[in-house]
C-alpha positions, 0 to 999 in steps of 0.5 A: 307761095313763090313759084321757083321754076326756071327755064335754062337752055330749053331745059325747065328745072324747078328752082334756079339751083344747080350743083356745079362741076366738082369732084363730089358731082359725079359721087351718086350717093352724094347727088341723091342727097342733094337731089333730097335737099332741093337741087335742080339739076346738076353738072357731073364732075368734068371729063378732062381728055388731059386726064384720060391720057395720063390714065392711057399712059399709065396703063402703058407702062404698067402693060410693058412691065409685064409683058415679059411674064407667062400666062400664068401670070396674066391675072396680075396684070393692071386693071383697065376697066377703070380707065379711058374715056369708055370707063367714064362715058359708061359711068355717066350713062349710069349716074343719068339713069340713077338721078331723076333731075337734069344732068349736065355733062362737063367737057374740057379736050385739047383738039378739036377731034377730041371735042367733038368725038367725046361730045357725040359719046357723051350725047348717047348718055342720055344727059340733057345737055353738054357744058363746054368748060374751055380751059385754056393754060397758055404754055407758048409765047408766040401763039396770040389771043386772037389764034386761040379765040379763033380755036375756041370759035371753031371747035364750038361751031363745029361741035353744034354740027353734031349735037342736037342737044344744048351746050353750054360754054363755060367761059374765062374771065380772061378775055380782052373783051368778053362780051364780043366772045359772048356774042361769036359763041351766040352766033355759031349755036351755043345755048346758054353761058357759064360766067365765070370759070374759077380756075385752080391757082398755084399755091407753094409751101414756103417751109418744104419749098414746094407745090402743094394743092389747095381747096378753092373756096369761093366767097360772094365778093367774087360774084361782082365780074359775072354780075356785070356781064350777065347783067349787061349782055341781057337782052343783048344775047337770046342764049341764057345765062347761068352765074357761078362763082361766088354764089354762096347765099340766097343773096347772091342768087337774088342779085343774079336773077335781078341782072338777067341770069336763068340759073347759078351753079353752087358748090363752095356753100355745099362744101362748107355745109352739104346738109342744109345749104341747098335749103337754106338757099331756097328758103331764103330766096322763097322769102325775098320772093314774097316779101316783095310780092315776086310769084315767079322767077320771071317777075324780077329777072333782069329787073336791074339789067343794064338794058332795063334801068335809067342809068346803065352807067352803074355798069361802067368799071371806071367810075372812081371820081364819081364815087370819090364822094362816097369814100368817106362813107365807105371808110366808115362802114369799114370801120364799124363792121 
């Protein structure tokens, strides 16, 4: 029988599974269920300080609109327990004692202030570590790429400075060079990478002409990116690696651990099937494992980083002409599936 444990930023679970961030991670119920079927840590849903302003906003206004009335009617007043960030680190603290697998917090903030102040609150939960999701919606034409690395840099330097347990950073696709961000973020502390983070994409309804939202469900051939870089920084970067988006079958999980990742995030295949995906997902990599006489997750991760084969070349984009040879292949199979 395979051994499945794995060791992600210091924190050992006993399969390479974890349930990302979503709007269904910080449900307990729903946790409790997969926590059943075999997940082996989860990531509670994201903590936006974006979100916490319009709340205290909305609570301002609301406030105003009554301010005016006697005290007999203060019982109308809104209810404010369930806003702020002081509702939601106090929800996270529960959620943490009610689960008895790793729980990683998300946070994404605007200043760095903010960062930090919510990092240290949320230490006090008690979760076992903290994954940075550093979202980044450019709203100015004058402000470079270099000005808001630079940003990101600093906030994750200083954050280390006051929180003992793991972080994590959550990382775009976006950067000119990734792996030069990969390796700064090493260089100031940060324990282990998420690659990559899959961002909400504008969809417009073209018959009422507005904007509407959409569930973004991944598919396995979006796994190629972080692939690649997970697979070209092992060995290069002491900080463990974690895969997501597009890790949807045991497959993928497979590929992921044979390029260097500890772990992957799921959650588009637990939205298509939240009953039996974590399941099939173990099964399915329990019996690639003996198959191949593989007793333990170490035994093959890394086993195709491009440190460890002959031709690390396989990991260069530009390889159109070599491949130009295959094309006539390729268009076959195409056509036969």
């Amino acid at each position: 029988m395979a051994n499945l444990k794995t060791n992600y930023m210091g924190i050992e679970l006993k399969n390479p599974i974890i349930m990302g961030a979503n709007a269904l991670s910080g449900d307990l119920d729903f946790v409790k269920e997969q926590e059943k079927n075999g997940i082996a840590a989860v990531v509670y849903k994201t903590i936006f300080e974006q979100d916490v302003q319009l709340e205290n906003l909305e609570i301002d206004v609301n406030l105003e609109e009554y301010e005016e009335r006697h005290a007999e009617m203060t019982s109308i007043l809104p209810k404010i327990d369930d806003f702020g960030p002081e509702s939601r680190i106090l929800k996270l603290k529960e959620f943490k004692k009610n689960i008895s697998i790793p729980v990683i917090a998300s946070l994404n903030a605007i200043n760095k202030s903010s960062w930090i102040e919510y990092a240290k609150q949320i230490e006090k939960t008690g979760v076992d570590a903290i994954e940075i999701n550093l979202f980044y919606s450019p709203e100015s034409f004058e402000k470079t790429s270099s000005e808001i690395e630079e940003e990101q840099i600093d906030i994750m330097r200083e954050l280390k400075k006051v929180i003992e347990i793991p972080v994590s950073v959550k990382l775009s696709p976006y950067y000119t060079n990734c792996l030069n961000m990969i390796k700064r973020f090493e260089e100031v502390g940060i324990d282990g990478f998420l690659l990559f983070n899959k961002f909400i994409e504008p969809e417009i309804n073209i018959e009422d002409k507005s904007f509407k939202n959409k569930l973004n469900i991944s598919g396995s051939s979006e796994n190629r990116h972080s692939l690649k870089f997970i697979g070209t920084s092992y060995k290069n970067i002491k900080a463990d690696f974690c895969a997501g988006t597009g890790v949807i079958t045991s497959e993928d999980i497979i590929k992921m651990i044979l390029v260097g990742a500890s772990a992957v995030q799921v959650v588009s295949s637990i939205y298509k099937d939240n009953k039996n995906a974590v399941r099939k997902l173990l099964n399915g990599l329990s019996e690639w494992m003996d198959k191949n006489n593989y007793k333990s997750i170490e035994d093959f991760q890394g086993k195709l980083a491009k440190c460890n084969i002959e031709n690390p070349y396989s990991y260069n984009l530009a390889q159109y002409l070599d491949n130009s040879k295959n094309s006539t292949h390729i268009l076959e199979e195409h056509n036969n599936i």
